[in-house]
N, C-alpha and C positions, 0 to 999 in steps of 0.2 A: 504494500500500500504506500502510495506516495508521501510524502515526509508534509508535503503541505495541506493534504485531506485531511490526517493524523490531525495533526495543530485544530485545523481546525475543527474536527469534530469534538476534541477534549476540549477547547478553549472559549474557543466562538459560538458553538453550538449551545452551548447553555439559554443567550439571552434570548434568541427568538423560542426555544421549548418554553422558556418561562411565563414569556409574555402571551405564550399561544395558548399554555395553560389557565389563564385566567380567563378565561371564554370556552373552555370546557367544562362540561356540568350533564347533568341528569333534567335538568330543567333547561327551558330554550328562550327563557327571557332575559339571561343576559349574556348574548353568544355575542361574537364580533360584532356582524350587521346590525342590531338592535346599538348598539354601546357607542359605535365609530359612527350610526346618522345619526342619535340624539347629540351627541358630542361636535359634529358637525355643525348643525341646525342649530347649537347652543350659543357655540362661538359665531358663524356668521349671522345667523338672525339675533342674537344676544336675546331671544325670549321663545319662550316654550308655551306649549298649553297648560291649562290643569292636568290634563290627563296626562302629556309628557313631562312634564314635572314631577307626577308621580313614578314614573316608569322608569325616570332618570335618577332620583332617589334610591329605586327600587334595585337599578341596577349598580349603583353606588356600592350598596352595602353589601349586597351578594360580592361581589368582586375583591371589598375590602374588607369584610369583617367575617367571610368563609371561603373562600377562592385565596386571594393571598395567603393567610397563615397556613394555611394545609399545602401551598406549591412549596412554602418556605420550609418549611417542616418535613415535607417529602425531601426535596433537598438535601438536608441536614442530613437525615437518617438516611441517604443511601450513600452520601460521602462518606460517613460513621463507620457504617458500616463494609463497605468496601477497605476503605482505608483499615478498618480495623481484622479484615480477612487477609490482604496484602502484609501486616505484620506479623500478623501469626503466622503467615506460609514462608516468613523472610527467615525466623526466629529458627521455628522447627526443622526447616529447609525440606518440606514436604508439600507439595502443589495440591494434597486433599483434605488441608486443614481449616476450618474456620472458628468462628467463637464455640461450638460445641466440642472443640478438644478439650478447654479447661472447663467446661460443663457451665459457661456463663449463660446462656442463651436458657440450658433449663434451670439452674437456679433462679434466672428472673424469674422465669415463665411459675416457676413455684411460687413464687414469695406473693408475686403479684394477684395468683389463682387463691392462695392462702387470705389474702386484704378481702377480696371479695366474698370470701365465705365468712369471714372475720372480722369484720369491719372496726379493727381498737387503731390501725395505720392507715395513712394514706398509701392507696394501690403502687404510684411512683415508686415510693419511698422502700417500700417492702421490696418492688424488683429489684430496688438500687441493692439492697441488703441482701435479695437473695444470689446476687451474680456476684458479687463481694465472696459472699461464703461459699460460693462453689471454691472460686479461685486459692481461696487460701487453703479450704480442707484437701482441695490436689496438691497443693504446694507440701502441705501437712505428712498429707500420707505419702509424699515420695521423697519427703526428704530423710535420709537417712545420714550415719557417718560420713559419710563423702561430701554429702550436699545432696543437692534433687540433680539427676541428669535430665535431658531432652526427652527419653524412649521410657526411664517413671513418669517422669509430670504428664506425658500424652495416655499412659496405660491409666494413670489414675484421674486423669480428668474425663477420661471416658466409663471409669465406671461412677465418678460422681455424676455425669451425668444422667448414666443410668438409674441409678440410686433417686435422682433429682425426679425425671421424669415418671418414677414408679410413683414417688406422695404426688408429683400432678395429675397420674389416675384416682390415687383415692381420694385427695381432693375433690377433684369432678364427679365421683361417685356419691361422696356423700351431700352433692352439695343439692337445694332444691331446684327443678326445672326452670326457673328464671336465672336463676344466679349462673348455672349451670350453660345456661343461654350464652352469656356474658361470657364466661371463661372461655369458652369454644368460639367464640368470636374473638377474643385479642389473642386466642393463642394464633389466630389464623392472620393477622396483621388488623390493626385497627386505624386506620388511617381518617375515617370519617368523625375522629372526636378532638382534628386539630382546634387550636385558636389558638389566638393571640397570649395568653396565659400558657398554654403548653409552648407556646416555642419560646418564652420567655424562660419557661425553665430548663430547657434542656439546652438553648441558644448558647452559655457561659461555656459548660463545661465541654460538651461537642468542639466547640472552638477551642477552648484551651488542650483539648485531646489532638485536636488536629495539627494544631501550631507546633506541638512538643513533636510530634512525630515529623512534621517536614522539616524541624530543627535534627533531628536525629536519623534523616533521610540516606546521608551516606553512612553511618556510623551499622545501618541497615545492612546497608551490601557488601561491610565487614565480616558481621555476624555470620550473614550468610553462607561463608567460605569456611565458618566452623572456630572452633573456639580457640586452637593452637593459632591459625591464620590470626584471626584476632587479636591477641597478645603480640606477635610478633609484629603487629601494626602498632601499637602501644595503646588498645583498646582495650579496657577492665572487660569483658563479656560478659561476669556473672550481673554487675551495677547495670550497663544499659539494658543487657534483657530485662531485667524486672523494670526499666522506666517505662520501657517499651509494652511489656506485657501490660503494664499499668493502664497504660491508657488503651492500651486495645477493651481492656477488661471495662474503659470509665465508657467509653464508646459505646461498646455493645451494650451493658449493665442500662446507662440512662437511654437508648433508643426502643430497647425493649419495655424499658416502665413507660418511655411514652404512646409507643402505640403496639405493643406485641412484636407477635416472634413472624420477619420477614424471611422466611425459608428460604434459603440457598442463595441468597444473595452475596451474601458476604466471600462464598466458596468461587462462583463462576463468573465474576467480575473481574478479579484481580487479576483472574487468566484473559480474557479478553482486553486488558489495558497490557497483557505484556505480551500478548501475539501483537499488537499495534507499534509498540514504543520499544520492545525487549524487558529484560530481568534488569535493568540497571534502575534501583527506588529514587535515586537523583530526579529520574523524568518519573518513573510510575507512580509515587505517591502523589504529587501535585495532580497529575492527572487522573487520576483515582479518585480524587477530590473532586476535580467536575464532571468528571465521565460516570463517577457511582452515581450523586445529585440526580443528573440529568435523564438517565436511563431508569431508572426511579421513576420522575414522572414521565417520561413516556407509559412506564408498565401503570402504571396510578390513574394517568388520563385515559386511559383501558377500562380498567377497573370500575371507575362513576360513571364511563359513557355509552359505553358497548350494549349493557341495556338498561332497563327502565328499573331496575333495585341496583344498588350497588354491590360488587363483589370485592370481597377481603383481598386485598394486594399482595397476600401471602401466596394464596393459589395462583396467582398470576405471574411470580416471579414462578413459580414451579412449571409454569402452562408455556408462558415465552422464553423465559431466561433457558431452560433448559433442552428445546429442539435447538434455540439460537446458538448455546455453546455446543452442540451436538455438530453442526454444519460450522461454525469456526472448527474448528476439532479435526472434522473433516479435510477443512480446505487448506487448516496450516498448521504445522506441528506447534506442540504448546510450548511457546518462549522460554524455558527455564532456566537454560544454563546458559 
């Protein structure tokens, strides 16, 4: 692929998704056409009817007070998230790892499904808490005399997660048929309970997660080449992985308290930014950053438009993301080395 398509589908390519995104919806009264002749007729006639005054209103706040926060938010959370699959694959040096090797994805999914049958926490709060605890009880059980190697933290972040998603069966079992409702919808992505409040809370630390990581972007593709390479660089390995791990953990942890568990995302992206750019994090984290964001809502502007109820975004990274990486796969070997 040409070096300047590249450029610009990671870079360029964001602001017209964004802008195209706020004229998608379930509803058809505030699409482009509606929005761009009231807005017209506003400016050149400087006056409206009643009835377009009301429509122009109408289309106001659809646009800015549930359209914006949910593009922005989509956004967020598929930078987060990509970015945060790209470090764990950098870390472990294994291209089929995402946030489910440290079991962070089900300890959210726990804590959070736990708030809702339980309501003494905020839902957030509980996933921030239960992706935390995944992390350290892997770190816990694989640290031994030596320290924790790469091939314990992966063995035992996979059985916490196992262990994690066994209480998020009994939770959902015991819980009653509404509540029950609810947990089976965020565990599927909940994308339709953005606002302005929720991207207020996740806005701080998604950015301070991200910043640390394109700060630590080459220190990345040190690790990568293994832990003696490392040292010989004059790179601590044990200190940056755990920075690193850190905020993959803060990434994942706070996108899942804000809208559930986006399946497979975080795994088949990071591959797709390095069939484009290569295995070098210098370029692929930066672009990981706009290139998760953006493809995100593309799969999202799917999700609320395609039919008349809206479909959890989670099935939908499963339904495209997954033929999509099937046919890159296909057409070009996967970037790693």
């Amino acid at each position: 692929m040409k070096q300047r398509v590249v450029y610009f589908i990671c870079y360029a390519l964001p602001v017209p998704v964004i802008l195209l995104s706020l004229f998608i919806g379930s509803t058809g009264q505030a699409d482009a056409g509606a929005a761009l002749a009231l807005a017209y007729k506003k400016v050149v006639a400087s006056s409206l009817t009643v009835a377009e005054e009301d429509s122009w209103a109408m289309i106001k706040n659809i646009i800015y007070n549930v359209r914006l926060p949910r593009v922005l938010l989509t956004f967020l959370v598929g930078a987060a998230l990509s970015v945060s699959g790209s470090v764990l694959q950098g870390i472990f040096r294994n291209p089929l790892v995402d946030s489910y090797v440290l079991g962070i994805s089900s300890g959210a999914a726990f804590g959070a499904a736990l708030a809702m049958t339980v309501p003494l926490i905020p839902v957030s709060l509980a996933a921030f808490a239960g992706g935390v605890l995944a992390v350290l009880l892997a770190y816990l059980i694989a640290r031994s005399g030596s320290g924790a190697t790469i091939i314990t933290i992966v063995l035992s972040g996979m059985v916490i997660s196992g262990m994690f998603s066994a209480g998020l069966a009994i939770v959902q079992y015991i819980s009653n048929p509404y509540k029950l409702q609810a947990i089976v919808q965020w565990t599927m992505g909940n994308l339709h309970v953005a606002s302005w409040q929720e991207l207020k809370r996740i806005c701080i630390p998604v950015l301070l997660g991200l910043v640390v990581v394109f700060i630590y972007r080459w220190r990345l593709n040190v690790l990568s080449l293994g832990d003696d390479a490392a040292k010989a660089a004059g790179v601590n390995p044990g200190a940056d992985k755990w920075v690193l791990i850190g905020c993959a953990t803060l990434l994942t942890a706070v996108t899942v308290a804000a809208v559930g568990i986006v399946s497979f995302y975080g795994l088949f992206l990071p591959h797709i930014v390095r069939m484009m750019l290569g295995a070098d994090n210098r370029k692929a984290i930066p672009a990981s950053i706009f290139l998760g964001g953006t493809f995100l809502l593309v799969i999202d502007n799917f999700s609320r438009s395609l039919f008349a109820f809206e479909i959890p975004v989670g099935i939908f990274t499963m339904l495209l993301g997954g033929p999509f990486f099937i046919y890159l796969m296909r057409k070009n070997k996967l970037n790693w080395h």
